[in-house]
KOLROFI-390581 format. One line per 3 residues: number of its first residue (from 1); for each residue x, y, z of C-alpha. Coordinates in steps of 0.02 Angstrom, whole numbers, plus 50000, padded with zeros to 5 digits. Example, Ala and Ser with C-alpha at 12.3 -4.5 7.8 and 13.67 -1.06 7.14 Angstrom:
1	50615:49775:50390 ~ 50684:49947:50357 .
***
This chain:
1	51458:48333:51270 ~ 51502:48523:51264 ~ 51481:48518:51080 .
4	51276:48453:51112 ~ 51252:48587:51262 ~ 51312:48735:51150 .
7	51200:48672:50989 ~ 51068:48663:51111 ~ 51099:48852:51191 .
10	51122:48919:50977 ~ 50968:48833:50948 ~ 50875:48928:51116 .
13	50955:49078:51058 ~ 50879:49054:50874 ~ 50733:49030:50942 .
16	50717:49169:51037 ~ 50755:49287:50917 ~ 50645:49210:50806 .
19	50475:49235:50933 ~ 50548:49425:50979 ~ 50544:49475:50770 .
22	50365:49408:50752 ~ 50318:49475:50928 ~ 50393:49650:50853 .
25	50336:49637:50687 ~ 50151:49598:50731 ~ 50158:49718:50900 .
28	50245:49840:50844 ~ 50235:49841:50638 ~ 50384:49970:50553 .
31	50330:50108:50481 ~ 50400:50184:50305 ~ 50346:50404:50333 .
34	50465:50494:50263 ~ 50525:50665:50347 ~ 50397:50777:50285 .
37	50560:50893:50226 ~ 50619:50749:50130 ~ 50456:50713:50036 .
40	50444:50714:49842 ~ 50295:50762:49747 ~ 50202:50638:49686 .
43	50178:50630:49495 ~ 50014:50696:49437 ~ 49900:50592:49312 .
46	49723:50578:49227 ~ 49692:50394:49201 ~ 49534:50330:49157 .
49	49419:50233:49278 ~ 49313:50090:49239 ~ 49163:50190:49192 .
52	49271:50290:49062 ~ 49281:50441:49205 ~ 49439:50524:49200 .
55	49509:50532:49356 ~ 49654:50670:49410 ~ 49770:50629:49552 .
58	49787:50826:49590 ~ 49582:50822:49627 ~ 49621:50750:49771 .
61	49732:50905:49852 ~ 49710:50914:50048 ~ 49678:50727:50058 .
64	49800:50562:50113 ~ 49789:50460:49951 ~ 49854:50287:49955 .
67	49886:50237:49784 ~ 49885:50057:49770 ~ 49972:49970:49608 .
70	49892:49809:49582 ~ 49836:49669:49447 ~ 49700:49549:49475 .
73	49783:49386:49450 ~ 49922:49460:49593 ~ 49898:49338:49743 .
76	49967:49459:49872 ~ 49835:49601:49792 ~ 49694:49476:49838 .
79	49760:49471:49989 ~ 49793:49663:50034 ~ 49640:49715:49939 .
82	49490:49688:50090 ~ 49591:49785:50202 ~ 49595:49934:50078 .
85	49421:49926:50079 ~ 49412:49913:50260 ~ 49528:50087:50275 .
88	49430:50172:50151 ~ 49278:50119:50277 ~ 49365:50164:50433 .
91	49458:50341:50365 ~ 49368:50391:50216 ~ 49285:50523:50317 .
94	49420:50582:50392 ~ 49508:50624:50226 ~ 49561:50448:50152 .
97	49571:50406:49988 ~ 49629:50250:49904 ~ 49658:50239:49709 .
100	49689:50080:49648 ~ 49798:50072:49490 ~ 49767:49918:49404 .
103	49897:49866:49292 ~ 49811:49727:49204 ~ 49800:49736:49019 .
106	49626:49774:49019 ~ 49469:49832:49107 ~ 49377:49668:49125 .
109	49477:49574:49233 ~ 49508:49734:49322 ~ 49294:49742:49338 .
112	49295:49577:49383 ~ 49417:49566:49523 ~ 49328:49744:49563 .
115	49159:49679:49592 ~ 49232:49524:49675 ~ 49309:49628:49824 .
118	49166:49762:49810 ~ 49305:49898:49814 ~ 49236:50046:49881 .
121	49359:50161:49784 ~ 49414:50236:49622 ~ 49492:50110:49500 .
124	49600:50166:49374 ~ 49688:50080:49219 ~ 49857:50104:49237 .
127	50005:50089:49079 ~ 50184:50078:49044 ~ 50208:50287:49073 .
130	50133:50285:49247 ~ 50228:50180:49301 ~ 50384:50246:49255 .
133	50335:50378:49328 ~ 50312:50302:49505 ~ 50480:50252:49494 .
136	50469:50091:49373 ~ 50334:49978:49423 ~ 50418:49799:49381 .
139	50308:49692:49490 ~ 50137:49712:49592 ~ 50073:49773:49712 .
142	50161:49931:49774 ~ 50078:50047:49858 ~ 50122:50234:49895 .
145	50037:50352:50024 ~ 50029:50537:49954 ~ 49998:50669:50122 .
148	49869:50807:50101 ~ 50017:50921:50002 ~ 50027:50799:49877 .
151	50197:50727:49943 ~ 50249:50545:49948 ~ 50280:50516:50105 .
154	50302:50307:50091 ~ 50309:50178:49982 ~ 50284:49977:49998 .
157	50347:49844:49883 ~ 50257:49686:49927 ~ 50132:49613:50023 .
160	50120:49739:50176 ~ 50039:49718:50335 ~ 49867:49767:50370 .
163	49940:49861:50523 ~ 50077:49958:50447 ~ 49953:50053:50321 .
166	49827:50086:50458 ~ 49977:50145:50565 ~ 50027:50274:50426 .
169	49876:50321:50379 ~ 49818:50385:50552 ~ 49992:50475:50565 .
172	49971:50536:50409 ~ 49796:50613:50444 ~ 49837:50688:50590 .
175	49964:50814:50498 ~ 49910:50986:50463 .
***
């Protein structure tokens, strides 16, 4: 009998825990800034958009830039890719800007999935070199957010939450 009451208090317990993380992780989402005296620059580039445009990561000195590494047959980039176009819609204004990277082999699947999302941003074709650059880019999406100096000041491997990104991007605007 004392061997079914404490399964039943480990299993109360369990659950507990297990409603607190989700109440935490959807209340109160993590957030991934690094110390601004810690930051790294981020790599420059000039990749080419979809129109042919070159397009220069340094143009965009004295802005947040989220870089967002994606492919369009990734699942989770389906997922996270509305809610980049929602940010750009909610802080492009404010000094926002969202590069997508996509690291598909070439441009028309990237136009497609593109026009498909009606991303309201600069799409890039990314390569082998960039990537390495950014640290190896072995799987998709990662996403980086560059502060106006042209720091990284966090990076996300996987599917993040809507919440963390608008979270760090409002932080992030708010520094000098």
């Amino acid at each position: 009998m004392a061997g079914k009451k404490w399964i039943s208090f480990a299993l109360a317990v369990l659950a507990l825990a297990a409603v607190f993380y989700g109440v935490r992780r959807t209340w109160f989402p993590r957030t991934a800034i690094i110390r601004e005296d810690q930051r790294a620059l981020a790599p420059d580039f000039t990749l080419l958009q979809l129109d042919g445009q070159p397009l220069r990561l340094s143009d965009f000195h004295g802005k947040v830039v989220l870089i967002d590494f994606w492919a369009s047959w990734c699942v989770p980039c389906r997922e996270e890719t509305p809610h980049f176009v929602q940010l750009q819609n909610k802080y492009g204004n404010r000094g926002l800007e969202i590069i997508g990277i996509s690291m598909d082999d070439d441009a028309e699947p990237a136009r497609k999935f593109s026009e498909e999302f009606h991303m309201n941003y600069p799409i890039v074709m990314g390569n082998a070199k960039i990537g390495e650059a950014y640290g190896g880019v072995l799987g998709v999406p990662i996403a980086f957010l560059v502060d106006r100096h042209g720091r990284i000041a966090a990076k996300h491997t996987g599917a993040t939450d809507q919440a963390v990104f608008d979270r760090e991007v409002r932080l992030l605007l708010r520094e000098p």
